[in-house]
C-alpha positions in Angstrom: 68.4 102.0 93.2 66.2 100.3 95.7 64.4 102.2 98.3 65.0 101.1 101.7 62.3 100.8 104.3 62.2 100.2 108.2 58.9 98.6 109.0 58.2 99.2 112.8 54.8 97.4 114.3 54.1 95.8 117.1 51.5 93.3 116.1 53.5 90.7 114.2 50.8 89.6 112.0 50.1 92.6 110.9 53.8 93.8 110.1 54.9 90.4 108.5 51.6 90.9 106.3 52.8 94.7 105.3 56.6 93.7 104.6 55.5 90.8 102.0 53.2 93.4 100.3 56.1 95.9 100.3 59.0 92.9 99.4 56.7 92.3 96.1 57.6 95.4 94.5 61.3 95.1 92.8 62.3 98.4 94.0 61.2 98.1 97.2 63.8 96.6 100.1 62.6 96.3 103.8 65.9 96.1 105.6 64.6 95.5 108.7 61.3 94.9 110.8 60.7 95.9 114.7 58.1 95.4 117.4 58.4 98.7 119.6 59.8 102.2 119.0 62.9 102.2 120.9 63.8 99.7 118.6 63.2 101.3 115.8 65.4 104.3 116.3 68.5 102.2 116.9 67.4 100.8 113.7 67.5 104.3 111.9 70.1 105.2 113.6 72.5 102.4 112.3 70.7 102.2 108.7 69.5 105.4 108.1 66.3 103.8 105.7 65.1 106.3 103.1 61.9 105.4 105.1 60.4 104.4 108.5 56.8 103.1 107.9 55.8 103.2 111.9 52.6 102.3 113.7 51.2 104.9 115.6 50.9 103.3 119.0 53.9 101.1 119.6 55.0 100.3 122.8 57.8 102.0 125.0 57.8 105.1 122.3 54.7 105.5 120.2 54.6 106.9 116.7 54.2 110.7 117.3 57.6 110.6 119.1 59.4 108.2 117.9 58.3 110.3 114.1 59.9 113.7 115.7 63.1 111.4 117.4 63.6 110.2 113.8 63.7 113.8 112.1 66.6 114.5 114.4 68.2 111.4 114.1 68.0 110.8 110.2 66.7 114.1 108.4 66.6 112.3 104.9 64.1 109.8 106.3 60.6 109.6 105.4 58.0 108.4 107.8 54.6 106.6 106.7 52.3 106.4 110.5 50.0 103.7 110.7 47.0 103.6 112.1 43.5 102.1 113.1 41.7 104.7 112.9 41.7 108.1 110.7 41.6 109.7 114.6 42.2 113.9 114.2 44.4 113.7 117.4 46.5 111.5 115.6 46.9 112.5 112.4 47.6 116.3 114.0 50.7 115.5 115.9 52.6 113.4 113.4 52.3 115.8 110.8 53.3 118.2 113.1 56.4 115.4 115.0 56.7 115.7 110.4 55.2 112.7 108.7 54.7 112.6 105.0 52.4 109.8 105.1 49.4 108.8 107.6 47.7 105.7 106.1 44.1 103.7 107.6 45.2 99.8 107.8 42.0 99.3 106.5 43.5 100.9 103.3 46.7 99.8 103.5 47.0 97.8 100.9 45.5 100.2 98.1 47.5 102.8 99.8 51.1 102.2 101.0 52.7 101.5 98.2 51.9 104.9 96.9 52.7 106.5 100.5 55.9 105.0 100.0 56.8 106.6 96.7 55.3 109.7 97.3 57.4 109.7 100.8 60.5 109.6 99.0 59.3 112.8 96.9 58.4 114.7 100.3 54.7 114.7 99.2 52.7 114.5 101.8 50.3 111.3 101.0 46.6 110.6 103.0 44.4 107.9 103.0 41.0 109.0 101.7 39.6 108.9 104.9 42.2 110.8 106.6 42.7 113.8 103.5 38.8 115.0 104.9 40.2 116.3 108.6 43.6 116.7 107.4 43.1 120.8 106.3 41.5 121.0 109.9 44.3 119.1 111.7 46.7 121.4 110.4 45.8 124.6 111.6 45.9 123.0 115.4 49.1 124.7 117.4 49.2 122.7 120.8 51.8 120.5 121.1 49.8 117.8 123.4 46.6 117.6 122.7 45.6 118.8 126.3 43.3 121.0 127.0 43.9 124.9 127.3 43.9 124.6 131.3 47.5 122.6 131.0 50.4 123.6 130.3 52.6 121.3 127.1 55.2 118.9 128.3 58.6 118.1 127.0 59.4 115.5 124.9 61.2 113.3 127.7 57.9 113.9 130.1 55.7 112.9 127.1 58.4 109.5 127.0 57.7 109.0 130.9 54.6 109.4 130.9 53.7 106.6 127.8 55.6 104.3 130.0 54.3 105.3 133.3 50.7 105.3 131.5 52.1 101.4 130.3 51.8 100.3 133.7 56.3 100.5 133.9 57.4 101.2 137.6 59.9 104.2 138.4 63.0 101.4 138.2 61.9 99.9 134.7 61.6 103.7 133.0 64.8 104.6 134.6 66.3 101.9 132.7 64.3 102.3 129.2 65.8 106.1 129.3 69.3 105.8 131.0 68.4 107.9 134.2 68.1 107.6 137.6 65.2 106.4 139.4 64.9 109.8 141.1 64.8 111.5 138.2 62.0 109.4 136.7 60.0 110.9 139.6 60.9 113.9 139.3 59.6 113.6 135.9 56.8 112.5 137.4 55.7 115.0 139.8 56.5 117.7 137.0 54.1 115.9 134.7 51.5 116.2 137.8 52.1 119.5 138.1 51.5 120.8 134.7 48.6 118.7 134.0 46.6 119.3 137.2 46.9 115.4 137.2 47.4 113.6 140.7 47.2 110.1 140.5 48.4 107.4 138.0 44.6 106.5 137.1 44.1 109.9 135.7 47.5 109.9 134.0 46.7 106.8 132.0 43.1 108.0 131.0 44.9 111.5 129.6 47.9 109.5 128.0 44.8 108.2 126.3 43.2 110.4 125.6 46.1 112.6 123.6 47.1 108.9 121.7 49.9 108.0 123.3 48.9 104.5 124.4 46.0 102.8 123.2 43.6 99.9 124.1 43.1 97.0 122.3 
């Protein structure tokens, strides 16, 4: 029986690249391929993929949530993150959102195929350069990556802010998330609150900062 993967990336070269490595191997079936993490969890969702191999800093809903959105949506599904970098802010919160896999692209090739069948064991499987900070990583508790002067912010602030941090006005997150425009900044103004943060400027450098948006 084939193992079914979900290959979520927003660079296309990149993903088309990691889905022909994956489609070589016989047992081995990417079912489908997405740019952005909304996406991808309608994607789960409908095919429920034995795994999601996601990129850590995707658009509209980056890895770290999209990984703990996943766990809720399809239990039996094993994530793989992505990433540039073997970064200790990153690798902390997906194994924490509960990724089995957090593989270097530098490495993917040597790496992911093993990810992927150690994923479907629930090992936990590391790129070299990521296994040195990973005992460390683990022993972190804050949900944010903020400083001790903040206080953590839900799940749907973390979403509003990534979007607002994106540069998306009040009506366009309103739409990405089903609410109101009024509740969007109320969102807002909670977010402000608990981070001591008063301008969109200083949002976007702390959205960052904890990796959920990135810059090229």
């Amino acid at each position: 029986m084939k193992t079914t993967i979900i290959l979520a990336d927003d660079h296309e070269l990149v993903r088309k690249s990691i889905a022909a490595l994956l489609r070589d191997e016989t047992d081995f079936e990417v079912v489908a391929e997405c740019s952005n993490g909304r996406e991808l969890l309608e994607l789960v969702a409908t095919l429920k993929p034995a795994v999601a191999i996601v990129d850590v800093a995707m658009p509209e809903l980056n890895g770290v949530e999209a990984t703990r959105r996943i766990r809720e949506l399809s239990p039996a599904t094993r994530i793989i993150v992505l990433s540039n970098y073997a970064d200790a802010t990153y690798v902390r919160e997906t194994l924490k959102a509960g990724a089995v896999g957090y593989i270097v692209k530098s490495g993917a090739a040597n790496d992911l195929i093993q990810a992927v069948r150690t994923g479907t064991r629930s090992h936990v499987y590391l790129s070299d350069a990521v296994s040195v900070i990973a005992t460390g990583t683990r022993k972190s508790d804050g949900q944010t990556g903020a400083g001790s002067g903040t206080r953590p912010l839900s799940t749907r602030e973390r979403e509003v802010l990534q979007l607002i941090a994106e540069g998306r006005t009040s009506k366009e997150v309103a739409s990405l998330l089903g609410i109101s425009a009024t509740t969007v900044k109320s969102h807002r103004n909670h977010i402000m609150e608990k981070l001591d943060i008063h301008d969109k400027a200083g949002l976007t450098r702390y959205a960052i900062r904890i990796g959920l948006i990135r810059i090229e």
